[in-house]
C-alpha positions as CSV (number, residue, x, y, z in Angstrom):
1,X,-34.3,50.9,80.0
2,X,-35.8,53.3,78.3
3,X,-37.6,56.4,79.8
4,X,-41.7,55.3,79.4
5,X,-40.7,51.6,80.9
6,X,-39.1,53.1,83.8
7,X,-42.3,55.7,84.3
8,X,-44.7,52.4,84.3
9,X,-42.3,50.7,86.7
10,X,-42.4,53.9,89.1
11,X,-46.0,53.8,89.2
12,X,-46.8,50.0,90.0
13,X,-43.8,50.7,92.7
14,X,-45.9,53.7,94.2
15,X,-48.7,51.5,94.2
16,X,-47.1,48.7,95.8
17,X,-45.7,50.5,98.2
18,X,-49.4,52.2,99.5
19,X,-51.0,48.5,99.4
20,X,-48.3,47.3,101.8
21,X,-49.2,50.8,103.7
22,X,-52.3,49.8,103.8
23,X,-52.2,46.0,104.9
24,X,-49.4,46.9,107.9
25,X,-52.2,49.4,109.0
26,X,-54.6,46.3,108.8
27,X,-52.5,43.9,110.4
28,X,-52.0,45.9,113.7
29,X,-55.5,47.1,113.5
30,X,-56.8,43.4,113.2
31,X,-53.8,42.1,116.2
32,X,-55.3,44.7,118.3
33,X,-58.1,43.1,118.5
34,X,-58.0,39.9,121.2
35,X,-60.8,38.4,118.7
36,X,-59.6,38.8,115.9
37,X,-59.9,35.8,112.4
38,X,-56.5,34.0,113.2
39,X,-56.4,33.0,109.4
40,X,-57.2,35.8,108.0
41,X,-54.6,37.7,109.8
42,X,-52.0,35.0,108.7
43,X,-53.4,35.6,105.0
44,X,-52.5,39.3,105.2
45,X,-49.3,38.9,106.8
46,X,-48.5,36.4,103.7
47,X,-49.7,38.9,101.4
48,X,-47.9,41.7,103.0
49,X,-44.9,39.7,102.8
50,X,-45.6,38.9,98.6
51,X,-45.7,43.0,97.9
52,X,-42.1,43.4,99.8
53,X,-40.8,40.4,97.4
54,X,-42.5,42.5,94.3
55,X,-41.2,45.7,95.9
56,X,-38.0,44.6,95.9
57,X,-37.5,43.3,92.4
58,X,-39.6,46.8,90.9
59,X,-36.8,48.5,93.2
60,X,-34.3,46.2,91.5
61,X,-35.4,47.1,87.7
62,X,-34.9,50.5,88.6
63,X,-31.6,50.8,90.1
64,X,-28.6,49.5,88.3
65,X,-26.4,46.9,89.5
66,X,-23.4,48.1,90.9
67,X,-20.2,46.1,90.6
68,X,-17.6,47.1,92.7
């Protein structure tokens, strides 16, 4: 992988990794709340769910595999 590539895949995983910041922030401000929009709360906690699959596989590009 060459060095620019890597740099652009840093970045969308820094910015990944602050949007599901954000939403887990949302989520148990939202819960907190005893009347809180059921839906929208499951909508978030499918979203927030979405970034950890996309963090994962930036995560992935980065790091090598490893056989052992």
């Amino acid at each position: 992988m060459d060095e620019i590539n890597q740099i652009e895949i840093e970045k969308r995983l820094a910015t990944l990794r602050e949007e599901h910041r954000d939403l887990d922030i949302a989520i148990a401000e939202m819960a907190s709340n005893p009347r809180h929009d059921q839906l929208r709360l499951v909508r978030l906690k499918k979203r927030k769910l979405a970034l950890k699959d996309e963090i994962r596989y930036a995560e992935s590009q980065i790091l090598p595999d490893i056989i052992a």
